[in-house]
VMD Tcl script that builds the backbone (N, CA, C; Angstrom):
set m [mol new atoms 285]
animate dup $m
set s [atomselect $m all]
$s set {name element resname resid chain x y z} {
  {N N UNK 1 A -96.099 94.393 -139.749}
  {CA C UNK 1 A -95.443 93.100 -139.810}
  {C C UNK 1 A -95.496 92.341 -138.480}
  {N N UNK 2 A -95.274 93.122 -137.443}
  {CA C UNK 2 A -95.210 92.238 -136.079}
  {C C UNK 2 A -96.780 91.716 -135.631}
  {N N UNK 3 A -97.871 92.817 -136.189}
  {CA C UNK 3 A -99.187 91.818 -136.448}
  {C C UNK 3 A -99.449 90.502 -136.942}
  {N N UNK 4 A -98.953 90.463 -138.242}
  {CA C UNK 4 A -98.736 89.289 -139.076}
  {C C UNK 4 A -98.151 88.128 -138.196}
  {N N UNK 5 A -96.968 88.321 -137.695}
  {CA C UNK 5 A -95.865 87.382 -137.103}
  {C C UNK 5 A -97.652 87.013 -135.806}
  {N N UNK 6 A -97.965 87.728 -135.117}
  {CA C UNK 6 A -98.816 87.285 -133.998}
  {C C UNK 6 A -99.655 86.227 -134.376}
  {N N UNK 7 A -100.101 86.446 -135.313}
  {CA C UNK 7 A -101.347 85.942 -136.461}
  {C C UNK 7 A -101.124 84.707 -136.392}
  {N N UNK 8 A -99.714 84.658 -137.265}
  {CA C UNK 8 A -99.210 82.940 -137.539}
  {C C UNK 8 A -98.680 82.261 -136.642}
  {N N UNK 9 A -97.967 82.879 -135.371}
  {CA C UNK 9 A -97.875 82.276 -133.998}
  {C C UNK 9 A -98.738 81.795 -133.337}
  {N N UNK 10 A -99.993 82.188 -133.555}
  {CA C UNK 10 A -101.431 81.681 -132.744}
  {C C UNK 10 A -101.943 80.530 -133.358}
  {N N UNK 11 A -101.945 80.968 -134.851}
  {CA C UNK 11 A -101.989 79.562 -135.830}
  {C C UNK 11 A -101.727 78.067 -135.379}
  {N N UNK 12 A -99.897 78.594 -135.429}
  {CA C UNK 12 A -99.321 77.926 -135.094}
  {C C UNK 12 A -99.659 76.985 -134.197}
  {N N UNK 13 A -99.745 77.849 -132.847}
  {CA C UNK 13 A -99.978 77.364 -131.321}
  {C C UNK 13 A -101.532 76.254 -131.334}
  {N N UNK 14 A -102.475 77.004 -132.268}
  {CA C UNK 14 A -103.647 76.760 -132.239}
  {C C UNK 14 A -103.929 75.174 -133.019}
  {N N UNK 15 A -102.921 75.038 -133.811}
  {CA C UNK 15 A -102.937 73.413 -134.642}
  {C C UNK 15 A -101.965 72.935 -133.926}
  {N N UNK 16 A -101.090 73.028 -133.445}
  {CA C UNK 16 A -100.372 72.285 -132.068}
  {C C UNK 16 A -101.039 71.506 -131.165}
  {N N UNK 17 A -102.556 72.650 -130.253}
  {CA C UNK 17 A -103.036 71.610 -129.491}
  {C C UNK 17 A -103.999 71.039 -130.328}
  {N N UNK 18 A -104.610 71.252 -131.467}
  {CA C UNK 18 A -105.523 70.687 -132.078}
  {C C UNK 18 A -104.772 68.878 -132.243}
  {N N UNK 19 A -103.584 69.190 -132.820}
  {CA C UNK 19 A -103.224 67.918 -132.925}
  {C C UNK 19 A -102.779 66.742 -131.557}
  {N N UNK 20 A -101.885 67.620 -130.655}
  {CA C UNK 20 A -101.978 66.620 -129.316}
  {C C UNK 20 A -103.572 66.329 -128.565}
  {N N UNK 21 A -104.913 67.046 -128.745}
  {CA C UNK 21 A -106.224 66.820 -128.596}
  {C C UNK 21 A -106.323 66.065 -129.268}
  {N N UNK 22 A -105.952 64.886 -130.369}
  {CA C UNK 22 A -106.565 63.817 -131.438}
  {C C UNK 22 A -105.696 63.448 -130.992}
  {N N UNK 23 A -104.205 63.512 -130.589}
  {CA C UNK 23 A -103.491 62.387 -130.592}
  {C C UNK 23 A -103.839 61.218 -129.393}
  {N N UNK 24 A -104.270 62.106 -128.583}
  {CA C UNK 24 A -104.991 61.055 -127.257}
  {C C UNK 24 A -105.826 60.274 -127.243}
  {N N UNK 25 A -106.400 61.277 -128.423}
  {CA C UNK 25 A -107.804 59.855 -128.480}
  {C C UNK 25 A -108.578 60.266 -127.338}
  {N N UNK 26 A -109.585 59.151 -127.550}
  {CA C UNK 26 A -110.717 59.726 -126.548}
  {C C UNK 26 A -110.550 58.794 -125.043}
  {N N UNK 27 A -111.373 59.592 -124.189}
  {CA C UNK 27 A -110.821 59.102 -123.040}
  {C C UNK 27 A -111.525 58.031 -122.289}
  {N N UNK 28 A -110.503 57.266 -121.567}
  {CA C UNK 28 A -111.154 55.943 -121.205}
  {C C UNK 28 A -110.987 56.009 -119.245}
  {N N UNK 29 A -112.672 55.272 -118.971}
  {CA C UNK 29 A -112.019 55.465 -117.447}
  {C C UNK 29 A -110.958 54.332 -116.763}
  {N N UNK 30 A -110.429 54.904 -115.649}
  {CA C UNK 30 A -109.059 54.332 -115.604}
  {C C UNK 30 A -109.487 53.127 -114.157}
  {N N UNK 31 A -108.930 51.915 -113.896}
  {CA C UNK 31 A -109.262 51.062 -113.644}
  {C C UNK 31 A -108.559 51.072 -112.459}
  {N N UNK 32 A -109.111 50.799 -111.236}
  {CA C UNK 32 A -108.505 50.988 -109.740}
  {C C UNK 32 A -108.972 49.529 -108.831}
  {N N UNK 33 A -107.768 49.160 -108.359}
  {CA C UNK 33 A -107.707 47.591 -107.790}
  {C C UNK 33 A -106.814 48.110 -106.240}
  {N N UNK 34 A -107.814 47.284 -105.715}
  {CA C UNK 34 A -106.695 47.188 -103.928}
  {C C UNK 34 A -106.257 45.632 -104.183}
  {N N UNK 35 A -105.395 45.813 -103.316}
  {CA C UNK 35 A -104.627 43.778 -103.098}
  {C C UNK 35 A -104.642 44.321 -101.576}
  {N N UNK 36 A -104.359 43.176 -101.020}
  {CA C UNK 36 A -104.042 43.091 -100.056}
  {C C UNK 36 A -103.314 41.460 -99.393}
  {N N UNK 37 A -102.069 41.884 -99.515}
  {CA C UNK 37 A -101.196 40.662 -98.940}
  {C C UNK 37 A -101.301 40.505 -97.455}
  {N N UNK 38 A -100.697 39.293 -97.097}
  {CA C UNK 38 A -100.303 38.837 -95.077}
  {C C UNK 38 A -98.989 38.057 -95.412}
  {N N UNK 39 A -98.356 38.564 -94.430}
  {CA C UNK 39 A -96.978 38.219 -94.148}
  {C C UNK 39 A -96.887 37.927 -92.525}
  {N N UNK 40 A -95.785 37.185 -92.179}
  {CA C UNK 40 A -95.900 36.803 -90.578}
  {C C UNK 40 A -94.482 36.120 -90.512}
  {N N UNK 41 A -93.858 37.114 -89.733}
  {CA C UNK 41 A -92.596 36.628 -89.364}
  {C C UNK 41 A -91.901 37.317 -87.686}
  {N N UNK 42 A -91.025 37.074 -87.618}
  {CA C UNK 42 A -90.430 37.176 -85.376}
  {C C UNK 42 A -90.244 38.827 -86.343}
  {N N UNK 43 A -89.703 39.640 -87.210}
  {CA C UNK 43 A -89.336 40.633 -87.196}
  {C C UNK 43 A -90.154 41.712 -88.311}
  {N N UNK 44 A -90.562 42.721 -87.630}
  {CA C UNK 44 A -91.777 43.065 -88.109}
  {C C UNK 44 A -91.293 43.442 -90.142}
  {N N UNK 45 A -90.159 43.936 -90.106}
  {CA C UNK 45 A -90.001 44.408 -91.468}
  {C C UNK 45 A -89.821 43.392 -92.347}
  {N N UNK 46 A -89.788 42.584 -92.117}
  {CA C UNK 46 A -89.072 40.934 -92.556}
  {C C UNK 46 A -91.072 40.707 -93.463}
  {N N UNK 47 A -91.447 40.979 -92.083}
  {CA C UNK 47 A -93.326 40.233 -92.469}
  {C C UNK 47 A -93.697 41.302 -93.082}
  {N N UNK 48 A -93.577 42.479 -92.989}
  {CA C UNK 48 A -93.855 43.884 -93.916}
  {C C UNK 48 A -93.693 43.462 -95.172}
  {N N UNK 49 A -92.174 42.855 -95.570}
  {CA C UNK 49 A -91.951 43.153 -97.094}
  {C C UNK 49 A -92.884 41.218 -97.350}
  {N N UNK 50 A -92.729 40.162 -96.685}
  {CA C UNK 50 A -93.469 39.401 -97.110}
  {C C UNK 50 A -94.653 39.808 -97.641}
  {N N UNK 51 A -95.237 40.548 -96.783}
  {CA C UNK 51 A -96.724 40.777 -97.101}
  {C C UNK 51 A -96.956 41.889 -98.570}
  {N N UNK 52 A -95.986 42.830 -98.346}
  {CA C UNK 52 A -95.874 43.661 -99.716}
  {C C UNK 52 A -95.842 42.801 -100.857}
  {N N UNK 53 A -94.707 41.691 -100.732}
  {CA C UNK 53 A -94.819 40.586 -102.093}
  {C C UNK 53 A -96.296 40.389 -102.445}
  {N N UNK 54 A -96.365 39.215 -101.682}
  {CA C UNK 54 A -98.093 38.498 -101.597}
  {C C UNK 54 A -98.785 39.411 -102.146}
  {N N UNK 55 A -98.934 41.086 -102.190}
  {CA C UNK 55 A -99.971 41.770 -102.721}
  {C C UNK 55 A -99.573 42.080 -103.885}
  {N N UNK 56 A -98.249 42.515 -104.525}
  {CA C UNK 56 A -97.520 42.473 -105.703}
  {C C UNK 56 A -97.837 41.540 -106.545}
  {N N UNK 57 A -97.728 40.111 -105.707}
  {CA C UNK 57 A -97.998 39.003 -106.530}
  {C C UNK 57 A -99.504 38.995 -107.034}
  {N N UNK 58 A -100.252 39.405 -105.865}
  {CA C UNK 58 A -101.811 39.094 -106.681}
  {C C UNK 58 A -102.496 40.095 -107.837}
  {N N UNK 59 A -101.728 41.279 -107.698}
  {CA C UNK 59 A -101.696 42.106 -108.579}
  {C C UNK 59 A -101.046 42.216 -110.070}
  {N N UNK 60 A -99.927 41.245 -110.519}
  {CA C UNK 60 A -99.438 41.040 -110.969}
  {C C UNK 60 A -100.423 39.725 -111.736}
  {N N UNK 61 A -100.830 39.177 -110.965}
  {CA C UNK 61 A -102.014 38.355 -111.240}
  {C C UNK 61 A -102.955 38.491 -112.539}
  {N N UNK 62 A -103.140 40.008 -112.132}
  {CA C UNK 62 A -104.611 40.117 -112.227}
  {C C UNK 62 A -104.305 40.920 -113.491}
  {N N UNK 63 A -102.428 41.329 -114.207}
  {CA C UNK 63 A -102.197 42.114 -115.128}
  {C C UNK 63 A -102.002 43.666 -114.999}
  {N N UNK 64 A -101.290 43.510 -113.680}
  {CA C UNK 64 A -101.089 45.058 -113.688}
  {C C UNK 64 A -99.564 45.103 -112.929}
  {N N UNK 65 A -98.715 46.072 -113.669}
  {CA C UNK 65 A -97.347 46.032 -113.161}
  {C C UNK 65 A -97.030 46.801 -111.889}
  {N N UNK 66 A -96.613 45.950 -111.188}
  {CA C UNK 66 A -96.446 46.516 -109.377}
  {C C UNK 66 A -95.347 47.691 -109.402}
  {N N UNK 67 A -94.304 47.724 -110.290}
  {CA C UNK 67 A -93.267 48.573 -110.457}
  {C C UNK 67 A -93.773 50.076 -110.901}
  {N N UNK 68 A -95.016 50.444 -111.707}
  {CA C UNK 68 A -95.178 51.489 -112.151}
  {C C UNK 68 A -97.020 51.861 -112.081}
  {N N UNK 69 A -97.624 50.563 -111.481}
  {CA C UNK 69 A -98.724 50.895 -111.506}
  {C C UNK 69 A -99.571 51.004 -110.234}
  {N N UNK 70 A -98.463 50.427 -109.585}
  {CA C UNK 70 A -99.064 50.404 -108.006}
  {C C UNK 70 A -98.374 51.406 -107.128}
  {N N UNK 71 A -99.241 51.860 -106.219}
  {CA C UNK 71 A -98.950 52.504 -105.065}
  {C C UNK 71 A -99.006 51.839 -104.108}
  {N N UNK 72 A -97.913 51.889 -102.526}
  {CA C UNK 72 A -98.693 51.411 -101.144}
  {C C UNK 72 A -99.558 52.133 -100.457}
  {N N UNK 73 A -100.500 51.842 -100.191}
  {CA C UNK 73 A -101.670 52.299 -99.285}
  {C C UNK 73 A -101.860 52.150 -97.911}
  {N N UNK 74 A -100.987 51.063 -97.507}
  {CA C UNK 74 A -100.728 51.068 -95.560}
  {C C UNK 74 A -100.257 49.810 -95.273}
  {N N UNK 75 A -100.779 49.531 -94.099}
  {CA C UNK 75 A -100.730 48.494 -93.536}
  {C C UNK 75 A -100.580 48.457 -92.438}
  {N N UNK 76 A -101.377 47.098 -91.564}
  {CA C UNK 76 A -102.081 46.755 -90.303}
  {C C UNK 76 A -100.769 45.284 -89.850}
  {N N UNK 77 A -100.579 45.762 -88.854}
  {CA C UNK 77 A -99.490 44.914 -87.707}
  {C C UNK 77 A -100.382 44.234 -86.433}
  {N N UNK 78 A -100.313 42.795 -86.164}
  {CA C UNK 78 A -100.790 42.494 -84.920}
  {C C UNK 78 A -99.645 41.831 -84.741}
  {N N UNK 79 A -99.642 41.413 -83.173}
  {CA C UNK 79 A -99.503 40.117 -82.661}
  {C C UNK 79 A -99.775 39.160 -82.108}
  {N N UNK 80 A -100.076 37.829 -83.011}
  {CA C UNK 80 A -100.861 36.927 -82.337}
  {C C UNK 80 A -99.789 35.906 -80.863}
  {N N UNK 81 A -98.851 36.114 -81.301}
  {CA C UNK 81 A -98.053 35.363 -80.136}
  {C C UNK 81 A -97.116 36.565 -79.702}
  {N N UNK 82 A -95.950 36.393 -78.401}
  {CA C UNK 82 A -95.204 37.153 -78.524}
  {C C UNK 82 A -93.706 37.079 -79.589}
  {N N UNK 83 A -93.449 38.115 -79.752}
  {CA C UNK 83 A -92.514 38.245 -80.446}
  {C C UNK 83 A -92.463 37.543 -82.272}
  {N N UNK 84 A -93.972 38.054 -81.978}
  {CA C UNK 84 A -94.367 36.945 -84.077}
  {C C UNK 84 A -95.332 38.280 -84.245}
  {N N UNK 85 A -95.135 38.806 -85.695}
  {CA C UNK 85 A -95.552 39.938 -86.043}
  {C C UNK 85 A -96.713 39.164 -86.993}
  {N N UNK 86 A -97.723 39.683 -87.466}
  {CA C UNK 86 A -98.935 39.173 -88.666}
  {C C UNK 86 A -98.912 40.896 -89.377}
  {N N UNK 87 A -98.436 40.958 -90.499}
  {CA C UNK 87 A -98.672 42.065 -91.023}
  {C C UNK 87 A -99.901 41.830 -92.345}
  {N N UNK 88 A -100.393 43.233 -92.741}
  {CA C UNK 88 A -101.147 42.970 -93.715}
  {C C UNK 88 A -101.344 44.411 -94.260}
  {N N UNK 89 A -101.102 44.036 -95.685}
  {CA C UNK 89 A -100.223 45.087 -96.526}
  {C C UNK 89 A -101.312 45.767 -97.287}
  {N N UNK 90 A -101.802 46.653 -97.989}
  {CA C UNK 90 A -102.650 47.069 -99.269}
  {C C UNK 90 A -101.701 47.434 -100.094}
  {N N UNK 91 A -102.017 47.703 -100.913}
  {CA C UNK 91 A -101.414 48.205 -102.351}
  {C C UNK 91 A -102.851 48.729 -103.315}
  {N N UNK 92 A -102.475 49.877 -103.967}
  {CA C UNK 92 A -103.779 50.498 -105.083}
  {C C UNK 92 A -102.994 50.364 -105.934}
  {N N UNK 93 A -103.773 49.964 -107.073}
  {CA C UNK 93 A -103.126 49.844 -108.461}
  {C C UNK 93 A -104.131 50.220 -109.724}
  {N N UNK 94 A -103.545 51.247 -110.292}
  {CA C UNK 94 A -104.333 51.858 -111.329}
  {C C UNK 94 A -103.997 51.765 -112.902}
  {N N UNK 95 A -104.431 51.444 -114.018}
  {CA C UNK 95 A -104.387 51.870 -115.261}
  {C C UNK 95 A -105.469 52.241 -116.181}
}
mol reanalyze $m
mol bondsrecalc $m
mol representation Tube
mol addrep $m
């Protein structure tokens, strides 16, 4: 009997993934975008998150949600005057 029980547990197990394998469907390649915003303000975090927008925004643009589809990827700080920050942001965004 505890043969039997193995038998139909594997069954079991075995049309389980058969069915989450069809439920996916077949696979599609997944679509990868950089943005890249500029922000510029006297305080560097101030021009950080400007510039994070600006790349949100162009991404958002383009149909892809900044809240769950994007990652930050860095970002580059100068200064062209004193005490004035120029930031410039990336963002990757995948679906």
């Amino acid at each position: 009997m505890p043969a039997l029980r193995r038998i139909a547990a594997a069954t079991v197990m075995v049309g389980a993934l058969s069915t989450s394998i069809l439920a996916a469907g077949p696979a599609q390649a997944a679509e990868t975008r950089s943005y890249v915003g500029t922000g510029m303000n006297n305080n560097y975090f101030t021009a950080l998150s400007y510039a994070t927008t600006n790349a949100w925004a162009l991404a958002s643009a383009d149909g892809f949600d900044p809240a769950t589809q994007c990652s930050p990827g860095g970002n580059f700080a100068t200064q062209p005057w004193p005490g004035l920050y120029q930031v410039r942001a990336l963002i990757n965004c995948t679906r």
